[in-house]
N, C-alpha and C positions, 0 to 999 in steps of 0.2 A: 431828505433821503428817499422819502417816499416819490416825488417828482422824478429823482435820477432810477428810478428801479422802474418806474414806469416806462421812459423813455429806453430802456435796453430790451425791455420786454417789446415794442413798437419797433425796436430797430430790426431785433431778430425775425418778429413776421415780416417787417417789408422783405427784408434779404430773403426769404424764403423762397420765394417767386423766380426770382434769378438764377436759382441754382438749375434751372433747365438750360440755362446757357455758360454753364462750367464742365469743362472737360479736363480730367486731370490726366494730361500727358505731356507733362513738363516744359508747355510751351509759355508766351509771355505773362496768360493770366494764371496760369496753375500757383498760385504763390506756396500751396503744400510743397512741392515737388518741383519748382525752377529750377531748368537746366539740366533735371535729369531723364528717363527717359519714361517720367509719368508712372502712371500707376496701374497693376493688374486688372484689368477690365476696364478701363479707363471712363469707359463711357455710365459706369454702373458705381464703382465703386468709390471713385473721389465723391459724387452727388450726394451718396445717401450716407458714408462717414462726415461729412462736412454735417447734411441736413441733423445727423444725431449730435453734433455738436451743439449747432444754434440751437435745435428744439432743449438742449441739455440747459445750456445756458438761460434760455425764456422762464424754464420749468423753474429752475433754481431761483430765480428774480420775483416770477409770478407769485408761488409757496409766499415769500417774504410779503410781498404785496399785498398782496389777499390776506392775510394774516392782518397788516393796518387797516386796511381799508374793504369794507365789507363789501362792495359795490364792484369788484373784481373776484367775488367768487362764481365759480360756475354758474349759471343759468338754470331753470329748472326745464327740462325738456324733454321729451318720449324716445329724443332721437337719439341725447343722450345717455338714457337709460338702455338704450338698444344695443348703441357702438360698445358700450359697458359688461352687457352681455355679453355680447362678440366677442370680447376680448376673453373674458372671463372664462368660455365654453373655449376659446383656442388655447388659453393657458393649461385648462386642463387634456387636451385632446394630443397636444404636445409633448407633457409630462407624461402622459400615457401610450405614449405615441411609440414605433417601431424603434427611432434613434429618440431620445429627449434630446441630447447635444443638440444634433442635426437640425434639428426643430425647432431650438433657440435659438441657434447662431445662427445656419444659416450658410451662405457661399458668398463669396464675393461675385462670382459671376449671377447671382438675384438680390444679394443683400436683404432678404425678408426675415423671415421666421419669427419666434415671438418678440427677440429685440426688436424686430425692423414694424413690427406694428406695434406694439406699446408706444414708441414713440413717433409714430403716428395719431393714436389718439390723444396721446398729451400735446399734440399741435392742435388738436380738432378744440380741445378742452380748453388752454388755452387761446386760440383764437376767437373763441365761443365766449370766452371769459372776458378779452379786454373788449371787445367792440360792443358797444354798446348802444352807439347812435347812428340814422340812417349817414349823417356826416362820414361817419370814421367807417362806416362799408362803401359808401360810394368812393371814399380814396385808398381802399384797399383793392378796389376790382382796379381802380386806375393804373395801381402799381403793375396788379397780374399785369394789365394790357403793355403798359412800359415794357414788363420784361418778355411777354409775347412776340413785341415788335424786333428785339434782340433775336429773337430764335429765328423769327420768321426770317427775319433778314441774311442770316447763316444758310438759310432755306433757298433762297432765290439766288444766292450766289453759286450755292450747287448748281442750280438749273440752268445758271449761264455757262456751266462746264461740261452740260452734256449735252453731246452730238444727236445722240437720239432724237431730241426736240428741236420745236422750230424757233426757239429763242436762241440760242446756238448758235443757227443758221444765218441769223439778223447779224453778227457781231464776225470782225475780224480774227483769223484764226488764231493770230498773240495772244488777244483778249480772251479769248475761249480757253487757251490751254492756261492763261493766268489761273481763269476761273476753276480750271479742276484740280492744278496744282495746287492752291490754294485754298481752295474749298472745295474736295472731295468728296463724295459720296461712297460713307465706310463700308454697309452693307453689303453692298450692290455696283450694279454701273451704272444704275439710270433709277433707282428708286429713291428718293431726297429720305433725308433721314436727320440735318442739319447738326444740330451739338446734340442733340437726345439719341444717335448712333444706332436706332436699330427704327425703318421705315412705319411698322405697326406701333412702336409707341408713339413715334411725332403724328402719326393721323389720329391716334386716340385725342393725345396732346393739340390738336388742330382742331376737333372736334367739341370740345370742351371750349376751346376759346372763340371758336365760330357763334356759340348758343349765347357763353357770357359777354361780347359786345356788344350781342345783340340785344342782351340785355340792358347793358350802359345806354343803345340807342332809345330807349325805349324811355331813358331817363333826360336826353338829351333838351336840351332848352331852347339852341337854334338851331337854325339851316347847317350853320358848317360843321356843328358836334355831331349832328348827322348823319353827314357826309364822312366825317371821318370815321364813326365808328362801321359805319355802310362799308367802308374801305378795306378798315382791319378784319370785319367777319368774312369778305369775298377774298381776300389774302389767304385766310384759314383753309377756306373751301379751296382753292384754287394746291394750296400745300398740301391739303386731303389728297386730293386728286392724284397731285405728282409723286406721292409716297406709293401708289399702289397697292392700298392696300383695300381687299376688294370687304371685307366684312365693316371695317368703320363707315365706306363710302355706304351701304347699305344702312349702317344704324343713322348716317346722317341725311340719307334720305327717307327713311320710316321716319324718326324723330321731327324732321321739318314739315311732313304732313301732320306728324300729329301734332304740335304747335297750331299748324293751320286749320286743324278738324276740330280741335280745342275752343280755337277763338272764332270760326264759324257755327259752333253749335253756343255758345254765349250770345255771339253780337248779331247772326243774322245779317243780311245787308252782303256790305263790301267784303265782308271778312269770308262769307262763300262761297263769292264769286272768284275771289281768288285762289279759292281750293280747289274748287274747277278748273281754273285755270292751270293751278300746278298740276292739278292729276292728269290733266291732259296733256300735257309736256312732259309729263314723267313716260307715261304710257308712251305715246310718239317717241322719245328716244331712249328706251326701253326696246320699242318693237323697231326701230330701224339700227339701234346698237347688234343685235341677233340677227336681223336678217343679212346684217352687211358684214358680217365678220368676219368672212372670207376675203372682204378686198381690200383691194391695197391699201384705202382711207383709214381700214384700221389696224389692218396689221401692220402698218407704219407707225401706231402708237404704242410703245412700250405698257401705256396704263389702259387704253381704251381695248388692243388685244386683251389684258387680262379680264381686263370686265366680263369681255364677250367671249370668253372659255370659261366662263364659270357655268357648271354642270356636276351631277350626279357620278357622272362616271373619270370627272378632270382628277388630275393626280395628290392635289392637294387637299380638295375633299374627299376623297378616298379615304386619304391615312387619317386626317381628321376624325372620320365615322368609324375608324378600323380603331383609334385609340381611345373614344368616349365608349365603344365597347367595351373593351379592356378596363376601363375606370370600373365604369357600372359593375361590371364583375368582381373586379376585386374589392368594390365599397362591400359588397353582400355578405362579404365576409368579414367585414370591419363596420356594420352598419352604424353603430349610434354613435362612436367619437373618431371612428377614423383611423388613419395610419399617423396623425402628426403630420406638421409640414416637409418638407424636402424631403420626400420617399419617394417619390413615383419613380424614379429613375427603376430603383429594384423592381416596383412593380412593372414595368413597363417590361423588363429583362423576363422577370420570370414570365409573364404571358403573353411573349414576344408572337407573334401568328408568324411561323415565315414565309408565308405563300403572299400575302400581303403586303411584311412590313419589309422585304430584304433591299427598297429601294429610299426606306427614310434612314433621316440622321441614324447614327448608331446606338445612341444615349440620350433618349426625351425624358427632361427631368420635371415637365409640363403634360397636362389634358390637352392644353391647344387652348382650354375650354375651363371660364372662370369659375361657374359651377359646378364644375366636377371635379375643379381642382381643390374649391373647397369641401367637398364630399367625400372625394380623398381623403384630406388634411384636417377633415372634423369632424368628420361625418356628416349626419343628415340633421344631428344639432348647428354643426358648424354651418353648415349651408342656408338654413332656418336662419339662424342667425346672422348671416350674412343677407340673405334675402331681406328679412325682415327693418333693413336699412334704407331700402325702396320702397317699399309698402308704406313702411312709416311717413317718410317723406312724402308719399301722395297721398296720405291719410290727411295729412298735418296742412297741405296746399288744398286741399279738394273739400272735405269732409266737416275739418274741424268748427266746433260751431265759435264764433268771435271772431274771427279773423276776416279782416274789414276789408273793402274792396281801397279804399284810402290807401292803408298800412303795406297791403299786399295786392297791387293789383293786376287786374284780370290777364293785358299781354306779359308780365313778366313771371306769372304763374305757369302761360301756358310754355312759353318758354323753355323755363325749369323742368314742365314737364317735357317738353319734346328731348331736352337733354339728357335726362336722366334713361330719355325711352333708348335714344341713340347709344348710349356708355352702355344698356343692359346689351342690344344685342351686338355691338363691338366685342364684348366680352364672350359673346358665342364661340365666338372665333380667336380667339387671342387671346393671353392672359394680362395681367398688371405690372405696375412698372413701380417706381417711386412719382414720376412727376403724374401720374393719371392718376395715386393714391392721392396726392396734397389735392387736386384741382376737386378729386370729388369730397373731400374731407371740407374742405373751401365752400364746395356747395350745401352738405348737406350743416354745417353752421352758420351758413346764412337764410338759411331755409328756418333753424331753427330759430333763429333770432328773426323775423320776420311774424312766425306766427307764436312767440312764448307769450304771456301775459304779463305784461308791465316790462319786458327786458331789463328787468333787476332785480335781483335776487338779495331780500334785505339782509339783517342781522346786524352783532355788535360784533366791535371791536377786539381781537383773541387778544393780542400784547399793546401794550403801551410802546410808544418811540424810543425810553432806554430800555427796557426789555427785548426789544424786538432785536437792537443795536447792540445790546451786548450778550443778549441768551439767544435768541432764535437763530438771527446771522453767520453766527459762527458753526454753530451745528447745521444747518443747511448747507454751510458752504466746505464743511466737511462731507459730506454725503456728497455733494456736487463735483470735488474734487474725486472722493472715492468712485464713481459710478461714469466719471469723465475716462478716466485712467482706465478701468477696466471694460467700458463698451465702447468706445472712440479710440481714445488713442493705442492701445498695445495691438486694436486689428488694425490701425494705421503703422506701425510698424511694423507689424506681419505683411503686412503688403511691399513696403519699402524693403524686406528681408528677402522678400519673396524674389520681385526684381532683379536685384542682385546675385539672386541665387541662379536668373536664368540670363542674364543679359552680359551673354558672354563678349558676343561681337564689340561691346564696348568695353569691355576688359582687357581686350587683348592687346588693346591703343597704351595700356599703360605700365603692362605686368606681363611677367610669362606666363607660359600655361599650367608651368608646375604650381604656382601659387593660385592661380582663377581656381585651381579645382578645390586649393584649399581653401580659399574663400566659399566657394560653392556649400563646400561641405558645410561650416562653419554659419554659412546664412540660413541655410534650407532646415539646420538642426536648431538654429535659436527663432526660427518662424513656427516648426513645429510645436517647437516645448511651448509656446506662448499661449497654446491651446484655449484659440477663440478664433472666429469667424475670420477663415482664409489659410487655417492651420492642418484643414483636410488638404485644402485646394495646394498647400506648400509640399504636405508629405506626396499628393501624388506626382506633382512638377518636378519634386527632389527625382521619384524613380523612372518619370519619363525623362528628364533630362538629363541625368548620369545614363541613362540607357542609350540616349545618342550620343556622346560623348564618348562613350565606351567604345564607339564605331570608328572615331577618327582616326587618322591615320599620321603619326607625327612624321613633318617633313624631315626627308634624310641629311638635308643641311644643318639640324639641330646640334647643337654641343653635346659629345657623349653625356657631361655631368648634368644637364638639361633633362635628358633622353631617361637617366635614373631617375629623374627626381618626380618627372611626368609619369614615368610607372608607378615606383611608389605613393605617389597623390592618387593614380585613379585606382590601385588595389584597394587604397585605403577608402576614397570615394564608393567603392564597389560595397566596401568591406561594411560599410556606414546603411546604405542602403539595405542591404539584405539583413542587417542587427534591426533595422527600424521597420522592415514586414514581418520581422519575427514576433518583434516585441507585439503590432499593433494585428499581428494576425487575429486573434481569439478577439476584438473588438470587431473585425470585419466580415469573420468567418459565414457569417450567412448576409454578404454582399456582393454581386453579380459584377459590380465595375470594378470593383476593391481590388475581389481576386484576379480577373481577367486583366489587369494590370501587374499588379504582381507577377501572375504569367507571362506573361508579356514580355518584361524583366529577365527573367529565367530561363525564358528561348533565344534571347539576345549575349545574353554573357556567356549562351552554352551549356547552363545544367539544366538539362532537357528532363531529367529525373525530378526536380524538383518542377519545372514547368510542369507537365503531366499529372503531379499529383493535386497541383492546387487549381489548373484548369480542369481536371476533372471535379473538382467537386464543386467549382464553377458550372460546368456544364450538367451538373444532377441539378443542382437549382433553378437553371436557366436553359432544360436542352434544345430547343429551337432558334436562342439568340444566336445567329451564324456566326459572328466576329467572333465571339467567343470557340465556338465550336473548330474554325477555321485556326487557331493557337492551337488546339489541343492536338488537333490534325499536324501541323508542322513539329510536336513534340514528339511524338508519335513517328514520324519519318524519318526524323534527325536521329532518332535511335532505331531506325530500320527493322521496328514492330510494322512490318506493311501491311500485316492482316489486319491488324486493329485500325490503323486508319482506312485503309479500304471500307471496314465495314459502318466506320462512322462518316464517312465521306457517302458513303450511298445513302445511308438516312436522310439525311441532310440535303441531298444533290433532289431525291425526292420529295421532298416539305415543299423546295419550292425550285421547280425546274427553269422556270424563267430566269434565274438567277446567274449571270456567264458565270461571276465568281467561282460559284459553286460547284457550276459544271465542270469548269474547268480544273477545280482541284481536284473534282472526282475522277477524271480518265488521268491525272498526274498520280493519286493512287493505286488506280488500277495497272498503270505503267508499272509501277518497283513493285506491286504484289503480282506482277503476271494472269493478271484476269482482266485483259485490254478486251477478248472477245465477250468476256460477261458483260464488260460495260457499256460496249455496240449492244447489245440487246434489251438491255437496260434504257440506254439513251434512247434504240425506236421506240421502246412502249410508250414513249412520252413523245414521240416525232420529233426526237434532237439525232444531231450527229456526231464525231467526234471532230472537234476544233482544230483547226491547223495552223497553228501559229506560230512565234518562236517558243512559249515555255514549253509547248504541249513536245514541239519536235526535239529542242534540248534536254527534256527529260528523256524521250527515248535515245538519245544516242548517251546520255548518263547511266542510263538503265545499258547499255549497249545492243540495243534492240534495233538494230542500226534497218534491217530489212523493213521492217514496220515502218518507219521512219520515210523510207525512200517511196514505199509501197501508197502513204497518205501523201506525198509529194506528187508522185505521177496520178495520182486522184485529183488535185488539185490544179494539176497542169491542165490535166483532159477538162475539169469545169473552167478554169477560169484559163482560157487560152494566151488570152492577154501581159500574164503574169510567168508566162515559158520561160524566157531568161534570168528570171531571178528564182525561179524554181533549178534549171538546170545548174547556176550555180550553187546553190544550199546542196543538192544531191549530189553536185562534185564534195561539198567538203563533208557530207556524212560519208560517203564513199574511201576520204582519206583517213578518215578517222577511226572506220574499220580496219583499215590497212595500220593501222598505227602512227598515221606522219603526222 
């Protein structure tokens, strides 16, 4: 027994590795999901359900295991008294936290929270547990690299799809368009991103496996293992590259110096010369990357342009420093445990800057920035404690006394450390994924098994073989099945409910439309009730997607008895919807997305009374979020209060005047309220003027302001001469339209 329980616990670390080259969107390897149209977030959420399955199953095998055989309990280790901590300090920061729900479960679009790390560190535990001999880690880095060479190979097939580059170039155009139809790049048009779906995790993910071959080569015996592990780290580097991603390329070039400044202040000699060497190659195309960025050499590269606009004043470091502001502030107010995991979104809402932020995404549910997102989410214990996962580990490499240049030696330390240096400041810039959690969980248990003392932790035996076999086993594997069912699979059916609840274009091949909505109804209500991880992300897909649906327009070819049954399904759709913001309001009441969706809702179906009431107290929580404010404006005008948005439209238009959005609603304001001349003066105090475009000109001939209208037309004529004939005719037809025809 004990032989078969070992071998599943071995089978499930190998498989682990692999899971960066699983994508679950129902194609030939999805076996969850074959044939259908895959799964919500696909690139996030099949990974890290599957990974809580295997770690489910290891966990359940390991217990039994360890239980016979003393020699498969934990290791005694500083690191793992650390990660221990860590957890311990986010279990409680979470439970204490803004939402606990939220902070346990989690989203399918991150899959974290305290499920998504508990079973994390029972991989770290477990893997720390069975490997035992330098044997059984040197054929677990083998595997990573196996399932590396998978990814990477996914990688380079992108690269022969895009035109951008000169590999593209080399290759006939059939073969080129094979390559992007078939292996597209999801992100982006040109930034590789392979089966890991989003460019900043695959160069985390590249970066982690550049440091670890390098490590293998280090163990290497001849010439050609050499050579090949030579091969797979320049593949890494080379996939770094092509991702664009300009903060890991940085942590992989600090980290590869400090490798080299590592083993030149040890060995002296060769190992200096070479630091020299690199730092003089660094610097060299460092100073000719900057000074040549303006020519064509580089603005012809999609990755080497990006390089060379990195600056203080470029658009993406901007919002970056605009929203580690924002953190820092709002940790001040939550200094010791934080807000819990998955909040920032609210906080980012509530201390939205709009002079700064009116040109990023509309909803960061991230710092950008790994440290602040733990200082957030734990505060400045959690962070401490997070931190102290680094420290340790170069405490335990550097410091610790016993630890033999033999057991642990000197280039594979320095290595580890250039790795570890490159993932901290990667993380400056970016946050965590699943596959950069396993690779560093990967490292920081081989780190510890490198430097523990004796790597075996003794003791006796807890059950005997029929004890074990007929008391332990069975209780364990109740617990396994309990804990299976409720953190794997019912958010696996939440997702598959989810699906269905949106993937209409595929319904419609096999059903009318009267029944898709009652299916709709019927999916999106048993994803909600399941109330676990993906059952927020259901109920708001339920009111954005009955909200566009609500819009459609049944063709007039339809069968009268059709045309009933279609109404009746979307009143009753309708009807389901606004029961399930009713109920879930008083849980969301002080949430900035919650409500401005519900809003949202509200201005669409036409009760602009109920939109109004619940975007306004949206907009008391949150009054410089624009998107939000920009609903409450359209509720507001839909019931032809003009003063009131008028006067919310000018706060707003001034927060942050750069903003056309805003501008633009503001002189549509001032149109229906008749203060078009307040808002020319308005507009110069900030050097704007009013827009002439079609909303601006169709709301004034809506308004029947029809002379103003004409009047900003022959203004436009006289600047822009070029544009006379299609001016004279708009002024014919605002002219007819006074007229009445």
């Amino acid at each position: 027994m004990q032989k078969t329980l070992k071998y599943i616990v071995y089978a499930c670390l190998v498989f682990v590795p692999f899971l960066a080259y699983y994508v679950a969107d129902g194609g030939t390897l999805d076996l969850l999901n074959w044939g259908t149209s895959g799964m919500f977030f696909p690139f996030i959420s099949g990974k890290n359900l599957v990974f809580r399955m295997v770690v489910e199953i290891a966990v359940a095998t390991w217990v039994l295991l360890m239980l016979f055989e003393p020699k498969y309990r934990p290791k005694k280790s500083p690191i793992l008294l650390a990660y221990g901590i860590f957890i311990i300090i986010l279990f409680f920061a979470d439970m204490f936290g803004e939402n606990p729900w939220r902070s346990f479960w989690s989203s399918f679009e991150r899959m974290e929270g305290f499920i998504g790390h508990i079973h994390l560190f029972a991989y770290f535990v477990v893997l720390g547990s069975m490997l035992s001999t330098a044997g059984e880690w040197r054929t677990m880095f083998k595997v990573f690299i196996a399932s590396n060479l998978l990814v990477l190979s996914q990688g380079f097939f992108q690269l022969f799809g895009v035109r951008d580059y000169f590999y593209a170039k080399l290759l006939p155009d059939g073969l080129v368009n094979w390559f992007s139809t078939n292996f597209p790049v999801h992100q982006s048009t040109n930034r590789l991103d392979s089966t890991i779906g989003n460019s900043a995790y695959y160069a985390v993910y590249c970066l982690f496996f550049a440091f670890i071959a390098a490590v293998l080569w280090t163990h290497a015996k001849g010439k050609g293992e050499r050579w090949f592990y030579g091969i797979v780290v320049a593949l890494n580097i080379v996939s770094l590259f092509y991702s664009g991603t300009r903060g890991t390329m940085i942590g992989l070039i600090v980290g590869s110096v400090v490798t080299l400044g590592v083993l030149a202040w040890k060995e002296h000699g060769k190992a200096r010369k070479m630091l020299g060497i690199a730092l003089a190659v660094l610097a060299i195309a460092l100073a000719g990357l900057f000074s040549m960025k303006n020519t064509t050499l580089i603005k012809s590269s999609p990755t080497l342009s990006r390089l060379a606009s990195i600056s203080p004043t470029d658009i993406t470091t901007m919002s970056r420093i605009n929203i580690w502001k924002i953190s820092f502030e709002a940790w001040k107010e939550k200094p010791i445990l934080g807000y819990g995991q998955e909040n920032f979104s609210n906080i980012f809402a509530k201390k939205f800057v709009a002079d700064k932020m009116w040109n990023l995404e509309p909803w960061y549910d991230r710092s950008h920035n790994v440290f602040f997102d733990w200082l957030i989410a734990g505060g400045i214990l959690g962070l401490l404690s997070y931190l102290s996962l680094f420290l340790i580990a170069f405490y335990l490499m550097w410091l610790k006394k016993g630890v033999s240049e033999e057991e642990f030696p000197l280039p594979e330390r320095g290595i580890l450390t250039g790795l570890l240096v490159g993932y901290f400041i990667h993380n400056i810039f970016v946050f965590d994924n699943l596959t950069s959690y396993i690779m560093f969980a990967f490292v920081l248990a081989y780190i510890a098994y490198k430097t523990s003392e004796g790597h075996r932790y003794g003791g006796t035996k807890v059950v005997n073989e029929e004890m074990g076999t007929w008391l332990w086993a069975p209780i364990v594997a109740v617990l396994f099945f309990a804990i299976f069912y409720s953190v794997s699979y019912k958010p696996l059916l939440v997702n598959k409910l989810l699906i269905k609840g949106i993937d209409v274009n595929r319904l419609a091949a096999t059903m009318p439309f009267s029944q898709i909505l009652t299916l709709q109804k019927e999916s999106f209500r048993s994803a909600i009730d399941l109330n676990v991880v993906g059952s927020e992300e259901a109920r708001e897909q339920f009111i954005q997607t009955v909200a566009r649906m609500s819009q459609v327009q049944v063709p007039p070819n339809v069968p009268e008895e059709e045309k009933v049954a279609i109404s009746k399904a979307m009143n009753e759709l309708i009807q389901e919807v606004r029961k399930e913001m009713e109920q879930s309001y008083p849980y969301y009441k002080g949430e900035v997305r919650a409500l401005s969706i519900f809003g949202m809702f509200y201005n669409i179906i036409g009760d602009y009374a109920s939109a109004e009431k619940i975007l306004g107290e949206a907009v008391a929580l949150a009054p410089n979020k624009q998107i939000t404010v920009f609903d409450l404006i359209r509720a507001h005008l839909a019931q032809k209060e003009f003063g009131e948005a008028y006067d919310i439209s000018k706060r707003i238009f001034l927060a942050a005047p750069d903003f056309s959005n805003a501008m633009k609603l503001y002189v549509v304001c001032a149109i229906y309220a008749n203060k078009l001349e307040d808002a020319r003066v308005t507009l110069a105090s900030v050097e704007k003027t009013i827009p002439v475009d079609g909303d601006i000109l169709n709301t004034l001939v809506d308004a029947k302001q029809y002379d103003v209208a004409i009047a900003l037309l022959l203004q436009l004529k006289k600047d822009q001469p070029e544009l006379a004939g299609q001016v004279d005719e708009y002024i014919k037809t605002v002219i007819d339209k006074r007229a009445g025809k």
